[in-house]
C-alpha positions in Angstrom: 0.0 0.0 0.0 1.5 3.6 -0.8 0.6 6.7 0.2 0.8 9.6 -2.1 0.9 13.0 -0.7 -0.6 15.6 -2.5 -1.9 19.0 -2.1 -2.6 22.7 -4.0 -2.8 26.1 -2.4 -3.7 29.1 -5.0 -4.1 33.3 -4.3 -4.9 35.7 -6.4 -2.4 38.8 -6.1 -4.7 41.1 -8.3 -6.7 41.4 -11.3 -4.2 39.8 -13.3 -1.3 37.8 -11.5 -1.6 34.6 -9.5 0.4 32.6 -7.1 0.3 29.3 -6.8 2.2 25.7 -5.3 1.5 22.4 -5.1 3.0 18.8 -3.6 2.9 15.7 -5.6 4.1 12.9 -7.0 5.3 12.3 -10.6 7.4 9.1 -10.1 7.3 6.0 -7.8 7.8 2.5 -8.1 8.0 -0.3 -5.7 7.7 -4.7 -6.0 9.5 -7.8 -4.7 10.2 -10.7 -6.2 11.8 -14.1 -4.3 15.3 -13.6 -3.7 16.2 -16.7 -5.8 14.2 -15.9 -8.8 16.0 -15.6 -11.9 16.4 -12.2 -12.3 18.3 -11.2 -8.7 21.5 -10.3 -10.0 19.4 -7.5 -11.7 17.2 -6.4 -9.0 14.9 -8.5 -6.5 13.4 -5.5 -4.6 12.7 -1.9 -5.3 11.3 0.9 -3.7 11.3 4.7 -5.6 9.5 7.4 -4.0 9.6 11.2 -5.6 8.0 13.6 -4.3 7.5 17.6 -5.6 7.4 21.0 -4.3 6.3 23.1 -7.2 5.9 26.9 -6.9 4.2 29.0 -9.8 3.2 32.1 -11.3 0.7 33.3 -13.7 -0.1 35.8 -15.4 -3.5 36.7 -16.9 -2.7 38.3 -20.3 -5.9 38.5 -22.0 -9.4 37.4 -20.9 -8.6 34.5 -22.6 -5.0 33.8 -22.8 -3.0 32.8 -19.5 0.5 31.9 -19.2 2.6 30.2 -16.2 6.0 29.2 -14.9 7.4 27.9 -11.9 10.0 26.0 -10.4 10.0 22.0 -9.3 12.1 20.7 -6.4 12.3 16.9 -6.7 13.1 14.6 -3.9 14.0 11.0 -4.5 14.6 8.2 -1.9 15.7 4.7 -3.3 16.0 1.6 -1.5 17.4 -1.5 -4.0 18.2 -4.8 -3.1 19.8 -7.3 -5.5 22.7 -10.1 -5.9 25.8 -10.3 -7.2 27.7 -13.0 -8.5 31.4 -13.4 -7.1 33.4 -15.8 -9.3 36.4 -17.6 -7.8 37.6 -20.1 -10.5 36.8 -22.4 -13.7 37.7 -25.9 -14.3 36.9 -26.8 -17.9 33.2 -26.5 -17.8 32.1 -26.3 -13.9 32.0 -22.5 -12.6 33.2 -21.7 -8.6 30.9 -18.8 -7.1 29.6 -17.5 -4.2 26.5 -14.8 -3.8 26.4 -11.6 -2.3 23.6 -9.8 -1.6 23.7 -6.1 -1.6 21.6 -3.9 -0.1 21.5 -0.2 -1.2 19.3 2.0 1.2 18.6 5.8 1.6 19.9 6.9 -1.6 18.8 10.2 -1.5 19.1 13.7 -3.4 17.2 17.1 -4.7 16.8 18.2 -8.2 15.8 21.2 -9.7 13.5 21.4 -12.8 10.9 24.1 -14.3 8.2 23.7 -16.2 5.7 26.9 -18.4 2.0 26.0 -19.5 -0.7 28.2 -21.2 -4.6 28.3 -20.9 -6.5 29.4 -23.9 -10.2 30.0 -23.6 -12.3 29.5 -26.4 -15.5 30.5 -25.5 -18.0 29.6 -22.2 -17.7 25.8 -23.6 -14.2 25.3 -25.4 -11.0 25.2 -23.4 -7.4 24.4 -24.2 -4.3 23.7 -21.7 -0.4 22.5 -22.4 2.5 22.2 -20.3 6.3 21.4 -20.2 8.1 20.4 -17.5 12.1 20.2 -17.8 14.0 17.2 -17.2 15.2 17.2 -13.6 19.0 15.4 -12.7 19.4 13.7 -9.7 22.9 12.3 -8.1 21.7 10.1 -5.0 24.1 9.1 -2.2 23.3 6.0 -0.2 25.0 3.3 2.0 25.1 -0.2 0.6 25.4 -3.2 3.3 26.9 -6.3 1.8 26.0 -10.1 3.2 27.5 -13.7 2.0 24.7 -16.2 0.7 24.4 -19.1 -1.2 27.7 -20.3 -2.4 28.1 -22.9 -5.4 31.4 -24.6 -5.2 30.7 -28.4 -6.8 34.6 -27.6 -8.2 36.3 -27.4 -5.2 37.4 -30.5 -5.1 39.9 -29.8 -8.2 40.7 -26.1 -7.0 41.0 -26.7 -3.4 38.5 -23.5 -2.8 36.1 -24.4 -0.2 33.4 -22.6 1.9 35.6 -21.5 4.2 37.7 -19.9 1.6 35.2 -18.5 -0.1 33.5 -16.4 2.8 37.7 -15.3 3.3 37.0 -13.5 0.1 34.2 -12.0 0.6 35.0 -10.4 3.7 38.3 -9.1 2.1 36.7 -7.6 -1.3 33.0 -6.8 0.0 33.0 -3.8 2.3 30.3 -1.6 3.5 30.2 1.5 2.6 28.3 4.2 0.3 26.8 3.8 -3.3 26.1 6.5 -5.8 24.3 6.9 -8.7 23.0 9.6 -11.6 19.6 9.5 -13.0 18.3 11.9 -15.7 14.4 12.3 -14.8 13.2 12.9 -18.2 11.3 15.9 -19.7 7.4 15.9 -20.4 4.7 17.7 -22.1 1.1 17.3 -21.0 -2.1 19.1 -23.0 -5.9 18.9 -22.3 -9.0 20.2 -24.0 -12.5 20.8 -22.1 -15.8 20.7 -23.0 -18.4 22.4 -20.6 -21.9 21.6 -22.2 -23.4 23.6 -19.0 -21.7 25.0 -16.0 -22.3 22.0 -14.1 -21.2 19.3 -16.4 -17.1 18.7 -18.2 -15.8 16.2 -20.2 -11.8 16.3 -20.6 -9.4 14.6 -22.6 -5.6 14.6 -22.2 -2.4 13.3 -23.3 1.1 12.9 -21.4 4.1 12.6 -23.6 7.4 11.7 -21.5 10.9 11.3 -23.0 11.9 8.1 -21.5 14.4 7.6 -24.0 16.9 9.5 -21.8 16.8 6.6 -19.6 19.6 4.5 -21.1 21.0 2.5 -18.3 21.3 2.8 -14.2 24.7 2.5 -13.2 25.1 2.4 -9.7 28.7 3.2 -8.0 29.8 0.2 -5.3 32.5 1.6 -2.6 35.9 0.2 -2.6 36.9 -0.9 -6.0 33.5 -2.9 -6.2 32.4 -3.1 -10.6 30.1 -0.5 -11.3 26.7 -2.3 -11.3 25.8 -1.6 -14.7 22.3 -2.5 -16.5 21.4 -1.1 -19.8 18.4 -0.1 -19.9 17.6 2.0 -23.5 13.8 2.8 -22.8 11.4 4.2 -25.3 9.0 7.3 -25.2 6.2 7.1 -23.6 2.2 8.2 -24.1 -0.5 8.8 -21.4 -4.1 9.0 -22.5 -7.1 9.7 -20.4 -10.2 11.2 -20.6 -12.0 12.4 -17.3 -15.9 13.0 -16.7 -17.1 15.8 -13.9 -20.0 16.5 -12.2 -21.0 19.5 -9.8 -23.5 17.6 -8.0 -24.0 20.0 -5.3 -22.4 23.7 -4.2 -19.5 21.4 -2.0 -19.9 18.1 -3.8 -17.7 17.3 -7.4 -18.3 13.6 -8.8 -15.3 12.7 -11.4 -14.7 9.6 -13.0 -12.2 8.9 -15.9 -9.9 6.0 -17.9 -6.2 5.9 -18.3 -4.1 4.1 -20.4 -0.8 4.4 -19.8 2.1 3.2 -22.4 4.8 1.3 -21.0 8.3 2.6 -21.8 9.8 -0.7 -21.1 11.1 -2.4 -24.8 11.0 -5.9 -25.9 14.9 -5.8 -26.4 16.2 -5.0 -23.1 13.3 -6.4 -21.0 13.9 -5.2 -17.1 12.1 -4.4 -13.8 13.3 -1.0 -13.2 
């Protein structure tokens, strides 16, 4: 279960000019999978929260033209858990290893974006909105905690390399200590168009384009001399349709209902969980 805080606070300063900031949330993710599932030396567990602070202000220019800008400060806290593979030896065809798991916690940082959008009225029924927010760049800092699992030594017999051994070498190359990594949070551009048949009754469609193709890989820093933990990644644009229904009801009651369909930016080719 997540909870996503969000809120919106709005004054007018006069006629024409408006204040206005908001909290939300434009990305999250979070899942587990078994820790000996396949995929663990790319990820097993995953937890992204965002959250934004996003001050704006707008300026009436016409009666039916308005224009705004503002600033977005982005959190990010990641937790990631995953294993890596620690190769000792190879006699012709049977590998020596041992697992590490690796835990990466409280990698956390602030970036700065902005973002402009315009309203355009029509008329009493017709009305038109678009927005572009910047790509934001993040550089989080967290510690990693190391911890010997599951080792697979069915050659030790030919290489002498044992158990014992094999935890020796863990606790001389795995250290605790602090990860890093850089994340480019990419740029999008959001328009809507209204249709008020009375002043009671909406219906709204929109689209969210976001450039996901900046997300090429995640390469995560390990203390120590550790590989960096590299996964490609090479994601694709992405589209987000919806289309929203409201209702006044009464003078303190709005009814909304809508559909989404969100486009994953996840590609055949390089198929991954984060």
């Amino acid at each position: 279960m997540w909870a996503i805080p969000h809120g919106y606070f709005t004054h007018q300063i006069n006629d024409n000019w408006f204040f206005g900031i908001g909290e939300f949330s434009r990305f999250g993710l979070g899942f587990e999978y078994p820790h000996s599932w396949p995929g663990r030396f790319n990820i097993y567990e995953v937890s992204l929260k965002s959250g934004s602070i996003n001050p704006n202000i707008a300026w009436k220019a016409t009666d039916k033209l308005s224009i705004a800008a503002g600033v977005e400060i982005v959190y990010v806290d990641l937790d990631i858990k995953k294993r890596n593979k620690a190769h000792l030896s190879e006699t012709g065809a049977i590998p020596d290893y041992f697992e590490v798991d690796a835990n990466i916690h409280k990698a956390q940082d602030f970036g700065i974006g902005a973002n402009v959008a315009l309203h355009y009225q029509f008329n009493d029924q017709w009305a038109f909105g678009i927005q572009y927010r910047s790509p934001v760049r993040v550089h989080a800092h967290g510690d990693v905690m190391f911890s010997y699992k599951d080792s697979y030594l069915p050659s030790s017999s030919y290489t002498g390399i044992g158990d014992d051994q094999a935890r020796q070498i863990y606790k001389s190359k795995f250290k605790d200590g602090t990860a890093h990594s850089t994340v480019v949070l990419p740029e999008s551009v959001q328009a809507g168009i209204a249709w008020m048949p009375t002043p009671s009754f909406s219906i709204e469609a929109g689209a969210i384009w976001t450039r996901w193709s900046r997300f090429h890989n995640l390469n995560i820093h390990l203390p120590h001399g550790l590989p960096v933990a590299e996964t490609k990644k090479h994601w694709e644009d992405a589209w987000r349709l919806n289309v929203v229904i409201e209702y006044d009801a009464l003078d303190w009651l709005t009814l909304r209902a809508g559909y989404v369909y969100d486009q994953s930016p996840i590609t055949e080719v390089y198929r991954h969980t984060l």
